[in-house]
N, C-alpha and C positions, 0 to 999 in steps of 0.2 A: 433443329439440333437438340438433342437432348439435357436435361437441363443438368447434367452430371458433366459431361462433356467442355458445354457451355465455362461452368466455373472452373473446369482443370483450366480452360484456355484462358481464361481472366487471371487465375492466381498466376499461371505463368508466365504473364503477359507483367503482371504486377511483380514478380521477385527479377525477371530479366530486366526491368526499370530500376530496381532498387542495387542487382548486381555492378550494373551504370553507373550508379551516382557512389556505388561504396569505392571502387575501384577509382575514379577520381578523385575523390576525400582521402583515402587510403595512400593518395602520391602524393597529397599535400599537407597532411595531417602528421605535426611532429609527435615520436615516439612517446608513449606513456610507460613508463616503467613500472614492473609488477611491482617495486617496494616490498620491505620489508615486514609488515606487518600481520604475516601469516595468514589472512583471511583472504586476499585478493582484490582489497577494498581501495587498492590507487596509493596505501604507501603511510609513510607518512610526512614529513611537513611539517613547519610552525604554524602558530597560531592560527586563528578559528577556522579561516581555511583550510588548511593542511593540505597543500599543494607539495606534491611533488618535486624534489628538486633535482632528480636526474631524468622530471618531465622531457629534456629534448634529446636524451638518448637513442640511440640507432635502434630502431629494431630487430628483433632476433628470432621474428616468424610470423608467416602470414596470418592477417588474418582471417580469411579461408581455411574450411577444413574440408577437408574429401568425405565421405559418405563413409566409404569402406573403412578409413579410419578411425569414423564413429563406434561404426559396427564391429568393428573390435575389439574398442575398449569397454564398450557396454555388451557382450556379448551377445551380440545380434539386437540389444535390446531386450534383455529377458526382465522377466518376470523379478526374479531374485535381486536384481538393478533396480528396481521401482524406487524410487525416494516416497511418492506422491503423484498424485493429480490436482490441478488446477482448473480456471475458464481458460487456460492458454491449451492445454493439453500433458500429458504427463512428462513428468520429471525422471530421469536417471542416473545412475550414478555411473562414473566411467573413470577405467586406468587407462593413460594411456601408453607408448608402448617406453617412453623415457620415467614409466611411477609415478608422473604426475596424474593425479586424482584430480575429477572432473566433473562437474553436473551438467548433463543435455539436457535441456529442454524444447520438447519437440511439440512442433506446432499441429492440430485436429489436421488432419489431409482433409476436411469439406467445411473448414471454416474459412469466409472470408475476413471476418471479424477479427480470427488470430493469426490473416496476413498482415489487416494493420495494425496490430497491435506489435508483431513482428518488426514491421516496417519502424513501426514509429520507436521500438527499444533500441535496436540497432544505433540508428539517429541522432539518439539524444543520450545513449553512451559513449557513445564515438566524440561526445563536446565536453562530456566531464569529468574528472575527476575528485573522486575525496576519498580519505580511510573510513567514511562513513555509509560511501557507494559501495552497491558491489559491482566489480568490476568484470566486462566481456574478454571473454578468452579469445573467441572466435565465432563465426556462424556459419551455414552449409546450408546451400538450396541446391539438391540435385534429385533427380530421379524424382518429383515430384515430395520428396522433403524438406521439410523447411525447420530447423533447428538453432539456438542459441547455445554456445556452450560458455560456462561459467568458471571458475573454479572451486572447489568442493570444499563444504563448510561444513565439520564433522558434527557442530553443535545444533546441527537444521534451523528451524525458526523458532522466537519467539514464544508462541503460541504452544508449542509442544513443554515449555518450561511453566507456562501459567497455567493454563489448564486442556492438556494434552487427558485421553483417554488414560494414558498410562503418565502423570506427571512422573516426569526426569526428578534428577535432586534439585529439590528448591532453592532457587535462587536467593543468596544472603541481601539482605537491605541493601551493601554496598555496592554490590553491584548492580544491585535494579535503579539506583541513583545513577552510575557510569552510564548504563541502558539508556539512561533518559537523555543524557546530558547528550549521548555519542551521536541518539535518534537527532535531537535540538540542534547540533552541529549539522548534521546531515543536511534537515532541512532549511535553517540559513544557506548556507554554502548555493542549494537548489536556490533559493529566492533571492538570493542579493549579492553574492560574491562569483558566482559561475559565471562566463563568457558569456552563456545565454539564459533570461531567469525561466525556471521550469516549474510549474506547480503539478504535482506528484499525483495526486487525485484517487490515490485508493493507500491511504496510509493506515493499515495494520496491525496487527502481533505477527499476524502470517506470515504477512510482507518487511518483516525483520527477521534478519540471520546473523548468525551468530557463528565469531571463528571460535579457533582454537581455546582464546583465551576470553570469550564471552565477550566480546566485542562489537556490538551492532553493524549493519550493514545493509543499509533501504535498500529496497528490491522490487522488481516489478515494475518497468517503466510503461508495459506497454499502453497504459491511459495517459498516459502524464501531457502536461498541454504545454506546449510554447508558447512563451509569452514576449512581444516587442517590448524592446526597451521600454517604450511610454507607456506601456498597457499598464493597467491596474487592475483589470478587470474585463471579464467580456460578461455576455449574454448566450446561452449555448442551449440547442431544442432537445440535444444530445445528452444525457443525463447517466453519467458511468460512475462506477464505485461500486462500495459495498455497505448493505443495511447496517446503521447503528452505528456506522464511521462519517456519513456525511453532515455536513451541515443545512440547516435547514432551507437556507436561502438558496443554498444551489440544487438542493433534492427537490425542492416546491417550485422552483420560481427559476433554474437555470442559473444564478448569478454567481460564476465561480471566482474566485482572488485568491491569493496569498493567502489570507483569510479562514478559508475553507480549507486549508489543509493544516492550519492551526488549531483548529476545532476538531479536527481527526487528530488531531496531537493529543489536545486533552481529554479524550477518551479513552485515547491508549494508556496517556499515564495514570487516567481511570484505573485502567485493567492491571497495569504493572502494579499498584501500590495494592490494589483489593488481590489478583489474585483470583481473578472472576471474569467470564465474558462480559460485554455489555448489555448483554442480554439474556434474560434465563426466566425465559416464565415459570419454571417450577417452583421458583425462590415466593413464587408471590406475588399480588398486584404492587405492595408495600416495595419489595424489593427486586423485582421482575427488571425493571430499567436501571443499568447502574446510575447513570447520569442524574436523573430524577431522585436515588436514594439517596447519592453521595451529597447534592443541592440539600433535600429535607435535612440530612445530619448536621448538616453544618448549619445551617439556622438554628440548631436546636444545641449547637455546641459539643457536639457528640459526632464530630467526624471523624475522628478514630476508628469509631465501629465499623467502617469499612475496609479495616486492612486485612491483608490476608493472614488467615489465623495458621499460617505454617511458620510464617516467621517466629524464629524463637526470640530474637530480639532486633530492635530499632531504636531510632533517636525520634521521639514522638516531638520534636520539633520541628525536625526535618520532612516527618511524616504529615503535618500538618501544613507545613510551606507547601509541599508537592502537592498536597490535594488542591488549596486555594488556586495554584497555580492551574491546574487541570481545570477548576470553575473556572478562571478567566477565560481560559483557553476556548471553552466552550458557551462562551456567552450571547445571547439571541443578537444583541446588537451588532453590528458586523465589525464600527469603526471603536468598540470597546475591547475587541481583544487586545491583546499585546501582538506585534508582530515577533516574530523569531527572531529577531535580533535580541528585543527583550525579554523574551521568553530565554534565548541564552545567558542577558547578562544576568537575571533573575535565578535560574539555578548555581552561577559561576562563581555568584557573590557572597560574601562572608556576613554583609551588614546588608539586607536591602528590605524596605519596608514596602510590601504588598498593598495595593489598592484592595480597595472590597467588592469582592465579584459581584455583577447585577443577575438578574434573572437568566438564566439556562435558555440555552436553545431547544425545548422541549418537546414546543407544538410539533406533530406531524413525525413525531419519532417512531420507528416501527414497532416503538415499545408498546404503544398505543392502541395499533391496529390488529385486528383479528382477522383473521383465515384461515379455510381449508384448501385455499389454491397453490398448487405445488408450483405455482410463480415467487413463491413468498417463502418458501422454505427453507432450511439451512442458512440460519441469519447472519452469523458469523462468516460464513464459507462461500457463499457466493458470490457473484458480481450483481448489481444491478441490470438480471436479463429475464425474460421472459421464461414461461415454462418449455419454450424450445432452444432457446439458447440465443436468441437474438437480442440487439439490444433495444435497448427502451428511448424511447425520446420521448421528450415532452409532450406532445401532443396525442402521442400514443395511450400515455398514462393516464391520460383524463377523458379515455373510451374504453379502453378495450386492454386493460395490462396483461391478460392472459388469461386462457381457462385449463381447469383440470378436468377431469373425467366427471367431474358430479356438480362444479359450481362455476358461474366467472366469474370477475373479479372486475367493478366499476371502481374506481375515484370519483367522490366528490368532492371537490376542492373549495374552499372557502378564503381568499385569500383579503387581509385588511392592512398594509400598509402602515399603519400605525406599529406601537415596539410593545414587541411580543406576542403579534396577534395572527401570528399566520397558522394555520392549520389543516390539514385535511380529517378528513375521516374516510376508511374504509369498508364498503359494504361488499358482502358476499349473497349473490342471489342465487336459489339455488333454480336448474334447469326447469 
């Protein structure tokens, strides 16, 4: 059988499974209400949770959407619709036929990868809510498509605000403070107050959107892992995310926790307070790594010099709280960071005195590594996959991570157990 064939028959073997289980959840799964809080983020709610409270209300529409009435709120899907493209496959934008605006996201028709990534958004929005989530409209598996539809967030992501080709208007201080604070809610809510705790596992600038009134909203569940009540932690050969956002111990070594998406916290608010990707080797060997620059500044009492030079004003105390914070965030030791509870009460508080960050998780950062392998390329923007688009596992990466047209790409791994001593180094041989 051919192998084209072969995977239409699996993917549709796999969405008629997931059709199953949604339409059973979907009879016993009380109402989420869209809430009022313009973006589609689950509402709002008191405190840190912000739960819902007309959570057990009736529903007022399937969650099922027909194809055709994709197709015509996105105009067949045109071109002039494109929001973007992602590892999931492209994004568009859609009216539908009652005004309500809409983002589809539609999945590669020959990816198996982004049926379960599919599968698994689906999933694990169907169990949460918060005004910090963004929330599922509805999804559509027919005719050999597979789509998620969202509700449409005028202010896109993040990442088009800090450092977008064309940056937007610059974000004022105060609200890159709400930013942070709204992300930090977010991911408690995921790790310790949701039904089921979830660690996110590709936490972003991308992967935050922003409504109306600039109000964050984590996105992208398709990597995010389940975790059992007692887990703390797993061992995984399976290695997803994106360069410059993971943490060392689960990009080297597989060890993901709670943990590891705290240290993808503190590089973001890296990024939100500089105003800078995490990475830019044009800046410099000196300034190429943010993570690395922002560590050197602050030893030398000069971590200021990291903020973004658009702002026209801040409170350089608060700027200086936020960076420490992003150092903890990001610390090689795993049981040094703060968890997000603290990391919440830490930005919420009026009087709260900061530990002193220990050394960075540095080793093995991609800030470090050289290549001409288009496995490695677009640091910021892609997933942790191969130069074809598959993904990576551990054992992969320490043979054969990919090759391009002129070089492969070995790892050799040097790992010591001891604090702060893990490291790889990257060699590119060439054919």
């Amino acid at each position: 059988m051919p192998d084209g064939r072969r995977l239409f028959e699996v993917i549709t073997a796999e969405v008629m499974r997931l059709l199953s289980w949604l339409s059973c959840c979907w009879q016993r799964r009380p109402w989420r209400g869209r809430g009022g809080d313009g973006g589609g983020g689950g509402g709002g709610g008191d405190g840190v949770g912000g739960k819902d409270k007309d959570a057990t209300s009736q529903p007022s529409w399937n969650l099922f959407i027909d194809l055709a009435t994709l197709v015509a709120a996105t105009g067949n899907f045109s071109d002039d619709n494109l929001l973007g493209r992602g590892g999931f496959g492209p994004v568009y934008k859609g009216v539908m036929a009652n005004g309500q605006e809409i983002a589809v996201k539609q999945l590669a028709l020959d990816s198996r990868q982004g049926l379960r990534e599919f599968t698994n958004e689906v999933r694990l929005l169907l169990k949460v809510q918060h005004r910090n989530l963004v929330s599922l409209l509805g999804c559509c598996a027919a005719a050999g498509q597979k789509m998620l539809v969202y509700p449409f967030l005028p202010n896109r992501s993040l990442d088009h605000f800090l450092f977008g080709k064309i940056k937007q208007t610059p974000l004022h201080w105060s609200k890159r403070l709400e930013i942070i604070g709204g992300v930090a809610k977010g991911l408690l809510y995921l790790h310790e107050e949701s039904p089921v705790k979830i660690i996110h596992r590709d936490i972003k600038a991308s992967n935050i959107l922003l409504d109306e009134q600039l109000s964050p909203k984590i996105s992208d569940f398709g990597l995010a892992r389940l975790f059992s009540g007692d887990e703390t932690h797993v061992n995984t050969f399976k290695i997803s995310g994106t360069y410059g956002y993971m943490a060392p111990e689960y990009a080297l070594n597989g060890y993901l926790s709670p943990k590891s998406d705290v240290f993808s916290f503190g590089i973001l608010l890296l990024e939100i307070v500089s105003g800078r990707k995490n990475l830019e080797p044009l800046l410099g060997e000196e300034k190429a790594d943010l993570l690395s620059y922002a560590w050197n500044l602050h030893k030398e009492g000069k971590a200021l010099d990291i903020m973004d030079p658009t702002l026209s004003s801040y409170s350089s105390d608060e700027a200086l709280f936020c960076i420490q914070i992003g150092l903890l965030c990001c610390q090689a030791i795993v049981s040094d960071r703060p968890d997000m509870y603290n990391v919440h009460l830490m930005l919420s508080s009026d009087s709260f005195t900061l530990p002193k960050p220990g050394m960075p998780g540095l080793r093995g950062r991609i800030g470090g590594w050289t290549s001409t392998s288009s496995a490695l390329s677009n640091t910021n923007t892609d997933r942790y996959s191969t130069a074809t688009g598959t993904e990576i596992t551990k054992a992969s990466t320490l043979s054969n991570l990919g090759e391009s047209s002129s070089s492969s790409t070995l790892y050799n791994a040097v790992e010591d157990y001891s604090r702060n001593s893990i490291s790889v180094s990257l060699t590119t041989v060439g054919r």
